[in-house]
C-alpha positions in Angstrom: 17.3 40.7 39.8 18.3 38.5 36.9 15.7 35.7 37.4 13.6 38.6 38.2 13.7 39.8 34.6 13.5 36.2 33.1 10.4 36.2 34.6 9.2 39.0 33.3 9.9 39.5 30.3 10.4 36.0 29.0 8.2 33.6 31.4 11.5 31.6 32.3 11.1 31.2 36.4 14.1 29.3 37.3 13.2 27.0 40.4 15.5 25.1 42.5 14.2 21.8 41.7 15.3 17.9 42.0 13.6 14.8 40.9 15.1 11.4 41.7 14.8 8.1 39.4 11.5 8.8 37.9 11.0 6.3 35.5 9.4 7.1 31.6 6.7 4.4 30.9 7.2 4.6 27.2 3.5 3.3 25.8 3.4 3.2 21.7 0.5 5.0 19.9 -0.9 3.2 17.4 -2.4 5.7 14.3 -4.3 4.3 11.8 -4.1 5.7 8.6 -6.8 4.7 6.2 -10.1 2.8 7.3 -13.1 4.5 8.1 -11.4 7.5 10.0 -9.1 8.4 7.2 -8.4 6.1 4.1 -5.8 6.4 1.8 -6.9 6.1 -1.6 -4.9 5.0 -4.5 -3.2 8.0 -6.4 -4.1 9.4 -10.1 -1.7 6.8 -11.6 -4.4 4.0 -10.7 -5.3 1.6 -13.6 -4.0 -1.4 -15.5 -1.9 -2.0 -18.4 -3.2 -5.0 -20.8 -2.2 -7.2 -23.8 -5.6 -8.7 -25.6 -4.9 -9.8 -28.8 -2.5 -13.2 -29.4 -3.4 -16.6 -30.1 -0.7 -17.6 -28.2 -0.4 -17.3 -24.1 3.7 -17.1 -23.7 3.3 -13.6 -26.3 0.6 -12.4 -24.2 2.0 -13.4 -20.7 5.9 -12.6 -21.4 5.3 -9.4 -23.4 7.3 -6.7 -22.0 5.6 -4.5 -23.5 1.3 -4.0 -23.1 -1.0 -3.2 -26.1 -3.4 -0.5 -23.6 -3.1 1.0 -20.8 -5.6 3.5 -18.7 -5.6 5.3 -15.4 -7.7 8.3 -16.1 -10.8 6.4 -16.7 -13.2 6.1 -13.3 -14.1 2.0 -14.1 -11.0 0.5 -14.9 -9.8 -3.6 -14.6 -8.6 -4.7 -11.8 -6.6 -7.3 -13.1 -7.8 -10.3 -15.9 -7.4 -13.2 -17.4 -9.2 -13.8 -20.3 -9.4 -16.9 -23.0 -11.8 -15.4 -25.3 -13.7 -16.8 -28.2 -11.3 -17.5 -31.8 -8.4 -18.4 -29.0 -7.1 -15.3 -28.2 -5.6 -14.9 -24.9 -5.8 -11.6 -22.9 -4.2 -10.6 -19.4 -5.0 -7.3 -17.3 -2.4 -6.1 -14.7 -3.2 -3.3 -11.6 -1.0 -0.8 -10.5 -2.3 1.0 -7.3 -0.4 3.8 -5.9 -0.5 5.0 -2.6 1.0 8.5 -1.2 2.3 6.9 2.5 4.5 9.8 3.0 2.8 10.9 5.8 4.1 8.4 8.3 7.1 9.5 10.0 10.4 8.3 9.2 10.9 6.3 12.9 7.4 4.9 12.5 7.3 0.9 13.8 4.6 -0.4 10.8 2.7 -3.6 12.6 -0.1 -4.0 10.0 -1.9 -2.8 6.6 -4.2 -3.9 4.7 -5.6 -2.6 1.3 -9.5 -2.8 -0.1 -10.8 -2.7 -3.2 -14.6 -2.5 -4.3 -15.3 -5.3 -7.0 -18.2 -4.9 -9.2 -17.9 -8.1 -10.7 -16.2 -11.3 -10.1 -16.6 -14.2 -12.5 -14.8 -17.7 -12.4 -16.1 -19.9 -15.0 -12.8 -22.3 -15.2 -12.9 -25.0 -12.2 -9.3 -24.4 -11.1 -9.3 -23.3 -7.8 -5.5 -23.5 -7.5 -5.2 -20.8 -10.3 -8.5 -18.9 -8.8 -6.9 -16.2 -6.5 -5.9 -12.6 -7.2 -2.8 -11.9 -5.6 -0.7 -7.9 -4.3 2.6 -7.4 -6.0 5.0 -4.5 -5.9 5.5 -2.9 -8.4 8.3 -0.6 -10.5 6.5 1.6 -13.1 8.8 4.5 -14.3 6.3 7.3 -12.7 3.9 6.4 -10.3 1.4 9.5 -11.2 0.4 8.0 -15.2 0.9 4.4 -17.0 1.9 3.7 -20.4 2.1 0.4 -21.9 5.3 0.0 -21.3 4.9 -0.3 -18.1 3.2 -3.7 -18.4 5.9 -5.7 -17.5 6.5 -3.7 -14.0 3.5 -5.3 -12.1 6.1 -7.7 -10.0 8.2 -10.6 -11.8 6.6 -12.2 -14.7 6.4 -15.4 -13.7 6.0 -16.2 -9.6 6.5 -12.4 -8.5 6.7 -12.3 -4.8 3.1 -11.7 -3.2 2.7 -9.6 -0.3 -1.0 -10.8 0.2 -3.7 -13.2 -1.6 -7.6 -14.0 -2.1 -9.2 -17.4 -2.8 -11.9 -15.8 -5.9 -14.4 -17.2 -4.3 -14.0 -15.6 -0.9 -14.6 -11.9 -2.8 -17.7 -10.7 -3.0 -19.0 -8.2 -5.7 -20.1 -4.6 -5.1 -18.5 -4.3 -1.3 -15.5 -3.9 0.1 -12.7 -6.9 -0.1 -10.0 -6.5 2.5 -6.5 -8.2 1.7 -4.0 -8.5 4.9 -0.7 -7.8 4.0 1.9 -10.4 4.8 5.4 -9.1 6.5 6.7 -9.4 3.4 4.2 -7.2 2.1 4.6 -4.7 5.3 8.2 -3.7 4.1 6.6 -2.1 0.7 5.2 0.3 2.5 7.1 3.6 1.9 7.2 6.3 5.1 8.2 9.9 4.8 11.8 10.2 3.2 12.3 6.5 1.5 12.9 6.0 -2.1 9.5 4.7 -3.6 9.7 1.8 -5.9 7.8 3.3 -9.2 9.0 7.0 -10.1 11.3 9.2 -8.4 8.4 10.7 -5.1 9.7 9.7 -2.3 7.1 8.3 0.4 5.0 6.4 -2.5 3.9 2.6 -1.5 3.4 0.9 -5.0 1.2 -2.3 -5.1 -0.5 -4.3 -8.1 -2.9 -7.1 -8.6 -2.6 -10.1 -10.6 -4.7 -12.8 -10.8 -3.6 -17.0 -10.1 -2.8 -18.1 -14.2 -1.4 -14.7 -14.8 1.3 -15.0 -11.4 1.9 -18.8 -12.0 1.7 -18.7 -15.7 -0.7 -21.5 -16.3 -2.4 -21.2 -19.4 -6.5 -21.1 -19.0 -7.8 -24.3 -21.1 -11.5 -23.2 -21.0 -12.6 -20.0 -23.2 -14.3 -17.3 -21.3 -13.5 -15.3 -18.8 -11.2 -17.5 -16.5 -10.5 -15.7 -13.4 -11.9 -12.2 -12.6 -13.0 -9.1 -14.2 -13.7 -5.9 -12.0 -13.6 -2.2 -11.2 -11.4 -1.0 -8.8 -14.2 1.6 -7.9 -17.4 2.7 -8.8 -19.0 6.1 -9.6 -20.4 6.2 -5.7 -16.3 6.7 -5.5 -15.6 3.1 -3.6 -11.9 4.0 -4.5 -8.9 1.0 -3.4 -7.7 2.3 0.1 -4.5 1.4 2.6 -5.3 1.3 6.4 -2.2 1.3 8.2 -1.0 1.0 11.4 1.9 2.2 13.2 3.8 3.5 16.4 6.5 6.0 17.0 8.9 5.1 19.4 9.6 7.3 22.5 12.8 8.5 22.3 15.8 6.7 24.2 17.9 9.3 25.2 17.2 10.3 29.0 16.3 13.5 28.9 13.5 14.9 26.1 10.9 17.0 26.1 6.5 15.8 25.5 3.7 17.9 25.4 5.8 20.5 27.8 6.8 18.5 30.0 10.1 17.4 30.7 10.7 13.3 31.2 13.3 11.8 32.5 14.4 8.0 31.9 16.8 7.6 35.1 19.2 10.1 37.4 18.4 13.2 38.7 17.7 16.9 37.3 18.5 19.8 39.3 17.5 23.4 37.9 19.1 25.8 40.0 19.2 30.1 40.5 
Protein backbone atom coordinates (compact mmCIF):
# COMPACT_ATOMS: atom_id res chain seq x y z
CA UNK A 1 0.00 0.00 0.00
CA UNK A 2 2.90 2.16 0.90
CA UNK A 3 4.81 1.93 -2.49
CA UNK A 4 1.31 2.05 -3.73
CA UNK A 5 1.07 5.71 -2.61
CA UNK A 6 4.67 6.68 -3.61
CA UNK A 7 3.61 5.92 -6.83
CA UNK A 8 0.93 7.89 -6.87
CA UNK A 9 1.29 10.71 -5.44
CA UNK A 10 4.96 11.28 -5.74
CA UNK A 11 6.15 9.09 -9.02
CA UNK A 12 8.65 7.22 -6.68
CA UNK A 13 8.12 3.25 -7.94
CA UNK A 14 10.45 1.43 -5.87
CA UNK A 15 11.67 -1.71 -7.96
CA UNK A 16 13.66 -4.54 -6.78
CA UNK A 17 16.58 -4.02 -8.77
CA UNK A 18 20.44 -5.16 -8.93
CA UNK A 19 23.20 -4.15 -11.25
CA UNK A 20 26.65 -5.80 -11.01
CA UNK A 21 30.15 -4.11 -11.81
CA UNK A 22 29.01 -1.76 -14.46
CA UNK A 23 31.75 0.28 -15.16
CA UNK A 24 31.38 4.54 -15.75
CA UNK A 25 33.40 5.41 -18.88
CA UNK A 26 34.21 8.94 -17.70
CA UNK A 27 34.74 10.91 -21.35
CA UNK A 28 35.72 14.87 -20.70
CA UNK A 29 33.68 17.59 -22.46
CA UNK A 30 35.56 20.04 -23.93
CA UNK A 31 33.47 23.77 -24.02
CA UNK A 32 34.84 26.41 -25.65
CA UNK A 33 34.23 29.65 -24.47
CA UNK A 34 35.08 32.43 -26.88
CA UNK A 35 35.71 31.87 -30.77
CA UNK A 36 33.24 32.10 -33.22
CA UNK A 37 30.44 30.29 -31.07
CA UNK A 38 30.78 32.62 -28.14
CA UNK A 39 33.77 35.05 -27.53
CA UNK A 40 34.65 36.61 -24.60
CA UNK A 41 35.39 40.17 -25.10
CA UNK A 42 37.57 42.21 -23.04
CA UNK A 43 35.55 44.11 -20.15
CA UNK A 44 34.82 48.07 -19.94
CA UNK A 45 38.17 48.62 -18.18
CA UNK A 46 39.95 47.95 -21.63
CA UNK A 47 42.59 50.51 -22.71
CA UNK A 48 46.13 51.60 -21.98
CA UNK A 49 47.92 53.81 -19.70
CA UNK A 50 50.87 55.92 -21.33
CA UNK A 51 53.87 58.18 -20.47
CA UNK A 52 54.85 60.55 -23.81
CA UNK A 53 56.74 63.25 -22.86
CA UNK A 54 60.66 62.72 -21.45
CA UNK A 55 63.79 63.08 -23.24
CA UNK A 56 64.97 60.45 -21.33
CA UNK A 57 63.91 56.52 -21.67
CA UNK A 58 64.71 55.17 -17.86
CA UNK A 59 61.82 58.30 -16.78
CA UNK A 60 59.55 57.15 -19.26
CA UNK A 61 60.15 53.25 -18.93
CA UNK A 62 60.54 53.13 -14.90
CA UNK A 63 57.73 55.70 -14.16
CA UNK A 64 55.48 54.26 -11.74
CA UNK A 65 53.26 56.52 -12.43
CA UNK A 66 51.62 57.25 -16.35
CA UNK A 67 50.89 60.72 -17.74
CA UNK A 68 47.27 59.37 -19.62
CA UNK A 69 45.22 56.82 -19.50
CA UNK A 70 41.85 55.84 -21.50
CA UNK A 71 39.44 52.88 -21.51
CA UNK A 72 36.21 54.60 -22.46
CA UNK A 73 37.32 55.61 -25.83
CA UNK A 74 36.28 52.82 -28.86
CA UNK A 75 40.09 53.17 -30.69
CA UNK A 76 42.49 52.95 -28.11
CA UNK A 77 46.53 51.77 -28.21
CA UNK A 78 47.33 48.62 -28.02
CA UNK A 79 50.53 48.97 -26.65
CA UNK A 80 53.69 51.48 -28.16
CA UNK A 81 56.80 52.38 -28.29
CA UNK A 82 57.63 55.54 -29.60
CA UNK A 83 61.01 57.71 -30.28
CA UNK A 84 59.50 60.73 -31.64
CA UNK A 85 60.90 63.74 -33.28
CA UNK A 86 63.00 66.43 -30.51
CA UNK A 87 63.95 62.97 -28.63
CA UNK A 88 61.21 62.34 -26.65
CA UNK A 89 60.54 58.89 -25.72
CA UNK A 90 56.91 57.54 -25.35
CA UNK A 91 55.66 53.91 -24.16
CA UNK A 92 51.83 52.68 -24.30
CA UNK A 93 50.78 49.76 -22.05
CA UNK A 94 47.33 47.41 -22.58
CA UNK A 95 45.25 46.21 -19.95
CA UNK A 96 42.61 43.69 -21.23
CA UNK A 97 40.12 42.39 -18.90
CA UNK A 98 38.26 39.37 -19.24
CA UNK A 99 35.03 38.19 -17.09
CA UNK A 100 36.03 34.16 -17.02
CA UNK A 101 33.74 33.53 -14.13
CA UNK A 102 31.69 31.43 -16.00
CA UNK A 103 33.88 28.35 -15.96
CA UNK A 104 33.20 26.18 -13.09
CA UNK A 105 35.37 25.99 -10.28
CA UNK A 106 36.53 22.03 -11.06
CA UNK A 107 37.06 22.96 -14.67
CA UNK A 108 40.57 21.19 -16.21
CA UNK A 109 41.78 24.44 -18.54
CA UNK A 110 43.88 22.71 -21.60
CA UNK A 111 44.11 25.84 -23.88
CA UNK A 112 43.27 29.67 -24.58
CA UNK A 113 44.10 31.93 -26.66
CA UNK A 114 43.23 35.75 -27.01
CA UNK A 115 42.79 37.95 -30.46
CA UNK A 116 43.03 41.20 -31.08
CA UNK A 117 42.06 43.23 -34.34
CA UNK A 118 45.10 45.61 -35.35
CA UNK A 119 44.51 48.39 -37.54
CA UNK A 120 47.90 49.31 -37.92
CA UNK A 121 51.19 47.77 -37.34
CA UNK A 122 54.34 49.74 -38.16
CA UNK A 123 58.11 48.71 -37.51
CA UNK A 124 60.45 51.12 -38.93
CA UNK A 125 63.60 50.18 -36.45
CA UNK A 126 65.47 46.95 -37.90
CA UNK A 127 65.53 45.12 -34.54
CA UNK A 128 63.80 42.08 -34.91
CA UNK A 129 64.95 40.88 -31.39
CA UNK A 130 63.00 43.87 -29.82
CA UNK A 131 60.04 43.60 -32.66
CA UNK A 132 57.42 41.44 -30.80
CA UNK A 133 54.46 42.36 -28.66
CA UNK A 134 54.24 40.16 -25.81
CA UNK A 135 50.75 39.09 -22.94
CA UNK A 136 51.44 39.96 -19.40
CA UNK A 137 49.32 39.79 -16.31
CA UNK A 138 48.46 42.29 -14.89
CA UNK A 139 47.48 43.96 -11.16
CA UNK A 140 45.49 47.20 -11.69
CA UNK A 141 43.61 48.25 -8.52
CA UNK A 142 39.98 47.77 -10.33
CA UNK A 143 39.72 45.89 -13.27
CA UNK A 144 36.30 47.82 -14.50
CA UNK A 145 38.33 51.69 -15.19
CA UNK A 146 42.23 52.76 -15.43
CA UNK A 147 43.94 55.68 -14.05
CA UNK A 148 47.41 56.56 -14.60
CA UNK A 149 48.48 55.16 -11.74
CA UNK A 150 47.92 52.10 -12.86
CA UNK A 151 50.82 52.33 -15.38
CA UNK A 152 53.13 50.53 -13.63
CA UNK A 153 50.67 47.31 -13.11
CA UNK A 154 51.00 45.93 -16.79
CA UNK A 155 53.49 42.93 -15.43
CA UNK A 156 57.13 43.69 -14.00
CA UNK A 157 58.92 46.63 -15.37
CA UNK A 158 61.60 45.20 -16.71
CA UNK A 159 61.39 41.22 -18.09
CA UNK A 160 57.73 40.65 -16.72
CA UNK A 161 56.82 37.06 -17.19
CA UNK A 162 55.08 36.52 -20.68
CA UNK A 163 52.30 34.17 -20.98
CA UNK A 164 52.42 34.37 -24.89
CA UNK A 165 54.39 36.38 -27.76
CA UNK A 166 54.27 37.66 -31.56
CA UNK A 167 57.25 38.23 -33.95
CA UNK A 168 55.68 42.07 -35.40
CA UNK A 169 56.07 40.93 -38.47
CA UNK A 170 53.92 37.80 -38.27
CA UNK A 171 50.67 40.34 -37.42
CA UNK A 172 48.71 41.44 -39.91
CA UNK A 173 46.70 44.76 -39.87
CA UNK A 174 42.86 44.98 -39.99
CA UNK A 175 42.20 41.05 -39.07
CA UNK A 176 42.22 39.04 -36.37
CA UNK A 177 45.79 38.03 -34.65
CA UNK A 178 45.61 35.00 -32.49
CA UNK A 179 48.20 34.68 -29.57
CA UNK A 180 48.44 31.00 -27.89
CA UNK A 181 48.85 31.08 -24.40
CA UNK A 182 51.82 29.28 -22.90
CA UNK A 183 51.08 27.08 -19.62
CA UNK A 184 52.35 29.70 -17.85
CA UNK A 185 49.88 31.90 -19.33
CA UNK A 186 46.95 29.11 -18.81
CA UNK A 187 47.18 29.57 -14.93
CA UNK A 188 46.01 33.39 -15.35
CA UNK A 189 43.04 32.44 -16.29
CA UNK A 190 40.48 33.03 -13.41
CA UNK A 191 37.31 30.30 -13.05
CA UNK A 192 34.26 30.99 -11.06
CA UNK A 193 35.24 31.66 -7.33
CA UNK A 194 39.17 32.66 -7.58
CA UNK A 195 40.62 35.84 -6.45
CA UNK A 196 41.25 37.95 -9.80
CA UNK A 197 44.51 39.62 -10.02
CA UNK A 198 43.35 43.47 -10.76
CA UNK A 199 40.40 44.58 -8.36
CA UNK A 200 38.53 42.74 -5.87
CA UNK A 201 35.62 40.55 -8.74
CA UNK A 202 36.31 37.34 -8.39
CA UNK A 203 36.46 35.22 -11.68
CA UNK A 204 38.27 38.17 -13.65
CA UNK A 205 41.36 36.92 -15.98
CA UNK A 206 43.62 40.10 -16.31
CA UNK A 207 46.13 40.19 -19.34
CA UNK A 208 48.18 43.23 -20.96
CA UNK A 209 50.30 43.82 -23.91
CA UNK A 210 53.62 45.18 -24.14
CA UNK A 211 55.76 45.51 -26.90
CA UNK A 212 59.77 43.94 -27.21
CA UNK A 213 61.96 47.53 -26.08
CA UNK A 214 59.20 48.30 -23.61
CA UNK A 215 59.48 44.34 -21.84
CA UNK A 216 63.30 44.15 -22.28
CA UNK A 217 64.00 47.72 -21.75
CA UNK A 218 66.15 48.50 -24.64
CA UNK A 219 66.07 51.91 -25.66
CA UNK A 220 64.88 52.47 -29.56
CA UNK A 221 68.01 54.30 -31.25
CA UNK A 222 66.02 55.31 -34.40
CA UNK A 223 63.14 58.12 -34.09
CA UNK A 224 59.73 57.17 -35.29
CA UNK A 225 57.62 54.92 -34.35
CA UNK A 226 59.71 51.80 -33.27
CA UNK A 227 57.54 48.94 -32.69
CA UNK A 228 53.72 49.04 -33.13
CA UNK A 229 50.87 51.34 -32.92
CA UNK A 230 47.16 49.85 -33.03
CA UNK A 231 43.58 49.63 -32.03
CA UNK A 232 42.43 46.98 -30.02
CA UNK A 233 39.09 47.18 -32.08
CA UNK A 234 37.46 49.02 -34.58
CA UNK A 235 34.00 50.70 -34.95
CA UNK A 236 32.72 47.36 -36.98
CA UNK A 237 33.20 46.18 -33.03
CA UNK A 238 36.42 43.66 -33.80
CA UNK A 239 36.71 43.81 -29.84
CA UNK A 240 40.08 41.54 -28.19
CA UNK A 241 38.41 38.11 -27.33
CA UNK A 242 39.51 34.83 -25.07
CA UNK A 243 38.52 31.33 -26.54
CA UNK A 244 38.95 28.85 -23.94
CA UNK A 245 38.92 25.47 -23.47
CA UNK A 246 38.10 23.23 -20.78
CA UNK A 247 36.64 19.96 -19.18
CA UNK A 248 34.83 19.08 -16.03
CA UNK A 249 35.79 16.10 -14.48
CA UNK A 250 33.21 13.22 -13.82
CA UNK A 251 32.95 12.92 -10.43
CA UNK A 252 34.99 10.03 -8.48
CA UNK A 253 32.90 9.01 -5.93
CA UNK A 254 30.96 5.70 -6.97
CA UNK A 255 27.67 6.46 -6.87
CA UNK A 256 26.28 10.02 -8.54
CA UNK A 257 23.62 10.98 -10.37
CA UNK A 258 23.84 12.47 -14.70
CA UNK A 259 21.11 13.56 -16.70
CA UNK A 260 18.64 11.17 -14.43
CA UNK A 261 20.34 8.45 -14.52
CA UNK A 262 22.02 6.81 -11.85
CA UNK A 263 26.00 5.58 -12.61
CA UNK A 264 27.79 3.52 -10.89
CA UNK A 265 31.79 3.20 -10.89
CA UNK A 266 32.07 -0.47 -9.32
CA UNK A 267 29.80 -2.87 -6.75
CA UNK A 268 26.36 -3.47 -6.86
CA UNK A 269 23.07 -1.39 -6.19
CA UNK A 270 20.06 -3.06 -4.85
CA UNK A 271 16.75 -0.86 -4.54
CA UNK A 272 14.46 -2.90 -2.66
CA UNK A 273 10.33 -2.79 -1.46
Amino acid sequence: MISFLLCFLFHYCPVTASVHNQPVINQPQEVMLGGSGDPIFSGAGDGYVGYNTSLVWATTHDASVGLLADYTSINTFSAATESLTGNIFSIYRTFLPFDTSAIPAEAVITSATLSIYPTSVSIIENDLGENYLGVVQTTQANSTILSNTDYNECGATTTPTLGATMNLVDMTANAYNIFTLNSTGLTWIKKNGETSSCGTTAGVTCLGLRTGHDIDNVTPTQFGTQTIISTLEDTSGNYPYLTITYYVPEPTGKLHIKSNTIQIKSGVLQIKN
